[in-house]
N, C-alpha and C positions, 0 to 999 in steps of 0.2 A: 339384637340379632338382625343381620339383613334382612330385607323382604328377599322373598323369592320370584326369578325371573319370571316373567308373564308369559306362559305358554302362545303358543302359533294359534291359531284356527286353524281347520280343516280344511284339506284343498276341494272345492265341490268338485263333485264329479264332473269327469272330461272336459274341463276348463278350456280345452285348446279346439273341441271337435265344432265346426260351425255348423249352426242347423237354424229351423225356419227358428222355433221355440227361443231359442240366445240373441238371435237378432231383433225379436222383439221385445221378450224382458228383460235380455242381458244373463250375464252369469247366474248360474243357481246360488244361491246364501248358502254355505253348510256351517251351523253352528256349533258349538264346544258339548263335547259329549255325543256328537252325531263324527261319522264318517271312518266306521270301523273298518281295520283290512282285512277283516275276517267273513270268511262263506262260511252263514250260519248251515246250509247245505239242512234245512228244518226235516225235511221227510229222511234223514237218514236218523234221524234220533232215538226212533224204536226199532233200530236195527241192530241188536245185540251184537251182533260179528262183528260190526263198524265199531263199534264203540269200544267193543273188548282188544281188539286190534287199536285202533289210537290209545287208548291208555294206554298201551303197553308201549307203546314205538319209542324209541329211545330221544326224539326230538321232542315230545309231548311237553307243553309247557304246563305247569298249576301255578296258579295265582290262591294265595290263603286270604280266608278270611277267618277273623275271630269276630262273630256275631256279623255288623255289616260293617269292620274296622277291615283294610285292604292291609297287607303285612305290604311295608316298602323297603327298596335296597337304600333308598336318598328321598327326601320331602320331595324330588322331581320324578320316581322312578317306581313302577310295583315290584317287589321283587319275584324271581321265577324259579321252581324248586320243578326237581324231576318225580317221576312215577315212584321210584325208589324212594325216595324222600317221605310220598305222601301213602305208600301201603302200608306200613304198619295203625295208619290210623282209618283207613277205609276197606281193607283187605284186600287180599287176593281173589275174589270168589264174586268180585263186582260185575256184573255184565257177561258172566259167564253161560246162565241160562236164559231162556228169550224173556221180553216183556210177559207176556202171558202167565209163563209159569213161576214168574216174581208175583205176579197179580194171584197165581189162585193158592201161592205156597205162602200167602202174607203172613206174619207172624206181628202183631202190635207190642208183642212183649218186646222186640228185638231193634237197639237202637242203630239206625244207619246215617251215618254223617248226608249232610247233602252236599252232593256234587254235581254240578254243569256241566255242561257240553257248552262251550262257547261258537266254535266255529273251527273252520281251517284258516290259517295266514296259506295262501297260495305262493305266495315269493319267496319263501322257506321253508325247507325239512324235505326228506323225501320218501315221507308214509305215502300210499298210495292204495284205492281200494276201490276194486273194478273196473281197472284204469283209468275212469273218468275224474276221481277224487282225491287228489292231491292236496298236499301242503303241511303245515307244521300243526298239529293236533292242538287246540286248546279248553283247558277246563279251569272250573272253579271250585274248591273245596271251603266247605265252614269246616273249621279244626275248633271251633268252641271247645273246651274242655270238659265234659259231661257224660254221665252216664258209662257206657259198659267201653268208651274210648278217651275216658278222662286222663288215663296215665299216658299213653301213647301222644296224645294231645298234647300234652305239657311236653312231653320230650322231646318231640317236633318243633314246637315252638320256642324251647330253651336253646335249641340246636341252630335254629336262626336268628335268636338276636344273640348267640356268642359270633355271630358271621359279623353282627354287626347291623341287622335289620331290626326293625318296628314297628308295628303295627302302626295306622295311621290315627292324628288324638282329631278328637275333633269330630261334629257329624259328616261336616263336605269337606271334600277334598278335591281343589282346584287348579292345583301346580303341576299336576302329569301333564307329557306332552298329547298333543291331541288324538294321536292314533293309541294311546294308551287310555286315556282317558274315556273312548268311546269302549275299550273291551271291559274298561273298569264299572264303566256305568249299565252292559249289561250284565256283566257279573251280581255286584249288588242288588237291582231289581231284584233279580231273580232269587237269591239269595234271601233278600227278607220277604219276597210274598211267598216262596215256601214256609220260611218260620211263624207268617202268620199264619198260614191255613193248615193249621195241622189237624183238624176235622171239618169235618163234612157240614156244609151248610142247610141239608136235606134234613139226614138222619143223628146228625150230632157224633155219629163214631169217628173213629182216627180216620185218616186217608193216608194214601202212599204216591211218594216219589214215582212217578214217571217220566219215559220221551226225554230222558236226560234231564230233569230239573221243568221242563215245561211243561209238564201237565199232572194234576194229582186226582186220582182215582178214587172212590169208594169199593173197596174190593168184596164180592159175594160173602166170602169166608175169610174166616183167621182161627189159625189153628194154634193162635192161644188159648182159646175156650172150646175146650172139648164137647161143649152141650152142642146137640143135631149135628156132631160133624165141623162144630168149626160155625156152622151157617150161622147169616146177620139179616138181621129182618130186613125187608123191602126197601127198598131205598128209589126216588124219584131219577137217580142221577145212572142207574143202570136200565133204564126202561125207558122205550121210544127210540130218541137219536143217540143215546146216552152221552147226557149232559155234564159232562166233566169238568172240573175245576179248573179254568186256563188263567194264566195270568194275567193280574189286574195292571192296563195304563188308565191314568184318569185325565182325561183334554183338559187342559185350563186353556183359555182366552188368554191373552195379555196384546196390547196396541198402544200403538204411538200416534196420538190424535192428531190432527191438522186443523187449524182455523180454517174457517170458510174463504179467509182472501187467503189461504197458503201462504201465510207467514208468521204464524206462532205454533207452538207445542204445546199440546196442555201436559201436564205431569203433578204428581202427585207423592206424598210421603206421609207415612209412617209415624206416631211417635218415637216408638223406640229408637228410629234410626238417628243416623248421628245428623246435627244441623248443620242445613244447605244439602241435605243428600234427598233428590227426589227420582223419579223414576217413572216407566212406566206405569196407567195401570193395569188389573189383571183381577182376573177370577174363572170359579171354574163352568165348565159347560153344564147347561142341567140335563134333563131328560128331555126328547122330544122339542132339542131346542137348537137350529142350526146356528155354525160359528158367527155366520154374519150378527143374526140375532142376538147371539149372547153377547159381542161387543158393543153392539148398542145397549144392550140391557143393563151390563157390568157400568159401563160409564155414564150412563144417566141414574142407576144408584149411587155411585162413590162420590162424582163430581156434579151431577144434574147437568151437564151438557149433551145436547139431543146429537145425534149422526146421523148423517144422509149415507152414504156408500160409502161402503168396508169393503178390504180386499185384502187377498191373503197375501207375504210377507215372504217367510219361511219357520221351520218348527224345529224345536230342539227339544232331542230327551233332557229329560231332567230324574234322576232317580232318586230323587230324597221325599217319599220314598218313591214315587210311581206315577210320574206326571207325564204326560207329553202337550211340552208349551204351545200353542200354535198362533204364530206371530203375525199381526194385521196392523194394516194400518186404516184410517175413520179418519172422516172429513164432516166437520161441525156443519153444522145448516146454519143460515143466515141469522137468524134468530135463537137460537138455541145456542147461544155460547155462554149463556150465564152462569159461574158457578153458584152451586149449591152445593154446601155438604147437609145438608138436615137427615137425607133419605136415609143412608146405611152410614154408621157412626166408625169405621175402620178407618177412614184417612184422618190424619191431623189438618194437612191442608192441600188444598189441590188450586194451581195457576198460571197461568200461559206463561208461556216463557220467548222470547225473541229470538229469530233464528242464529244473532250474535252471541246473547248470552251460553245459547245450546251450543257452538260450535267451540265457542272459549272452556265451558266446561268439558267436552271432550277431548280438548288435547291437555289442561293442566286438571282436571278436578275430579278423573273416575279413579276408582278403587273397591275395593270388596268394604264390604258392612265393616270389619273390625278393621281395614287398613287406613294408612295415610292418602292423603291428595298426593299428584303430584308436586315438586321440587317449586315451581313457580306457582303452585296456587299461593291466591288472595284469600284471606279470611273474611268470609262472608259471599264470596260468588257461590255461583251453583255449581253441585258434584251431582256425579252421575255413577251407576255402576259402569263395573270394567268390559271390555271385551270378548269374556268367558260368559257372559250376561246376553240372551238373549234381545232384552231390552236397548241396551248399548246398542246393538244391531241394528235395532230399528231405529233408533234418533239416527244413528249417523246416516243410514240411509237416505232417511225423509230429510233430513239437511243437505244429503247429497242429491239430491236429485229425484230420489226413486218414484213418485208421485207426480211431478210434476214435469219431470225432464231435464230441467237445470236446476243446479245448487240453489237451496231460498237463501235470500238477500236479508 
């Protein structure tokens, strides 16, 4: 089978507007999975009218999911089904009454698909609300087959891959183009941190859907149990500021090291990974631990290489399941270049590399974890990942220039 064409990146934002900011760092970096066209338009989320109005609008787009598999029209494409399409599995009766009274009428016996509020695309459709809110309405539905919508589910879903669609195989999916891929990535988040938190981390009872998918409640009552009315004991997340369930990002670190005379790369690999494939490194933020910190930290466990001054890069979501990468680049100290792996036993090997040998591997030798090198690679040079890879970003950078001003030699 061919490989599939290698999506674009993202155009960063207003690439052409000159200001002090671009004359000094230059262009912003927007990476894969960042740079959606959609206003997420947040504070209209628990506004019932809004919502009940965009699902209905005949422009409304849905995007399925079965568990956190994306349903696609082509391995390059998500596919897009209308409101008609997706009511018989989420009903008519969706968003008809406000938040509040979804909150105090909660039923736990009663299963309701989860669906998103993604955003508006403002450069298409012409739903509009309050005049100020335009654009083509989007959401996201889990059609999982289960429960009191198991049959509708299935017939929904039989009904589009006789169109010819499929759900996507696979955990990540890499090949949409970039403004699909950034609606895709936050569909999914959102999508599996509701199916993780289906109770409360206080009191242990169920929680509920709200704010369109972003926020989950502990509700007073459920008039599934008729003892006291329905009432559930006290719970920490209704009292005070009430502290409610918002969705989890988790920061990781990841950086592209610099030698102290600015002309090698340190990088590092995996066993699993295939050989000659190495990479930035990376790990996650702790607590009470700023970014700069944590890339010193992470790279004197993995590699035993000490860093003088880190600086930040650019950041890409990452939704498998909930990460947000935050890209730096670390500058070895004079002494402190020695590797070591003894500290933390996760790399196989970690070692500088030449800004020749990085540049060579960037035009013939990136590829994703299960793909080919390119057409001219050598067996036995160094691979790197692709340019959907955060990391790719930063080698090519710090070879480009971005640290020091000119391309390293």
């Amino acid at each position: 089978m061919a490989p599939l064409p290698k999506p674009a990146l993202p155009e960063p934002a207003h690439p052409n507007v000159d200001s002090m900011l671009s004359r000094k760092f230059g262009k912003e970096v927007a990476n894969y999975f960042s740079g959606s066209p959609l206003n997420r338009v947040s504070f209209l989320r628990q506004d019932h009218a809004f919502l009940s109005s965009a699902l209905r609008h005949p422009s409304a787009t849905f995007l399925l999911f079965r568990a956190t598999e994306p349903l696609l029209s082509s391995p390059t494409a998500l596919a897009r089904v209308s409101f008609k399409d997706v009511e018989p599995v989420i009903g008519k009766d969706i968003f008809n009454t406000s938040e509040e009274d979804v909150i105090a009428q909660y039923n736990s016996s009663l299963y309701i698909p989860q669906i998103v509020f993604l955003g508006l695309d403002e450069r298409h459709g012409d739903f509009a609300y309050k005049e100020h809110y335009k654009g083509q309405p989007w959401f996201a539905v889990d059609v999982t087959p289960k429960e009191s919508v198991k049959e509708a589910a299935e017939k929904l879903i039989k009904t589009a891959q006789e169109k010819g669609y499929e759900f996507s195989k696979g955990r990540m999916h890499m090949s949409l183009p970039a403004e699909e891929a950034a609606i895709y990535a936050e569909a999914r988040h959102l999508l599996d941190w509701n199916a993780r938190n289906p109770f409360c981390a206080s009191c242990g009872h169920k929680t509920l859907s709200v704010n369109a998918g972003f926020k989950r409640t502990c509700p007073p009552k459920d008039v599934a149990h008729a003892i006291d009315a329905g009432d559930r004991p006290p719970c920490a997340t209704r009292t005070g500021i009430s502290n409610l369930c918002f969705p989890r990002t988790d920061p990781t670190v990841i950086m592209a090291v610099v030698s102290a005379d600015g002309q090698r790369i340190l990088l590092g690999r995996q066993k699993r990974w295939p050989p000659h494939w190495y990479s930035t490194l990376a790990g996650f933020l702790e607590p009470a631990e700023s970014v700069e910190e944590a890339v010193r930290r992470e790279v004197w466990e993995e590699s035993g290489v000490h860093l003088g001054r880190v600086v930040i890069h650019s950041t890409q979501p990452w939704p498998y399941p909930a990460n947000l990468m935050i890209g730096a680049i670390g500058q070895a100290i004079p002494d402190g270049e020695t590797v070591h792996l003894g500290h933390d036993a996760e790399l196989e090997d970690a070692k500088w590399f030449s800004a020749e040998e990085v540049r060579e591997a960037l035009r013939v030798g990136t590829s994703g974890l299960g793909e080919e090198p390119g057409p001219e690679y050598k067996e036995g040079g160094l691979r790197l990942p692709p340019a959907t890879a955060i990391a790719h970003q930063l080698v090519s950078s710090l070879v480009g220039g971005f640290a020091s001003g000119a391309p390293m030699m």
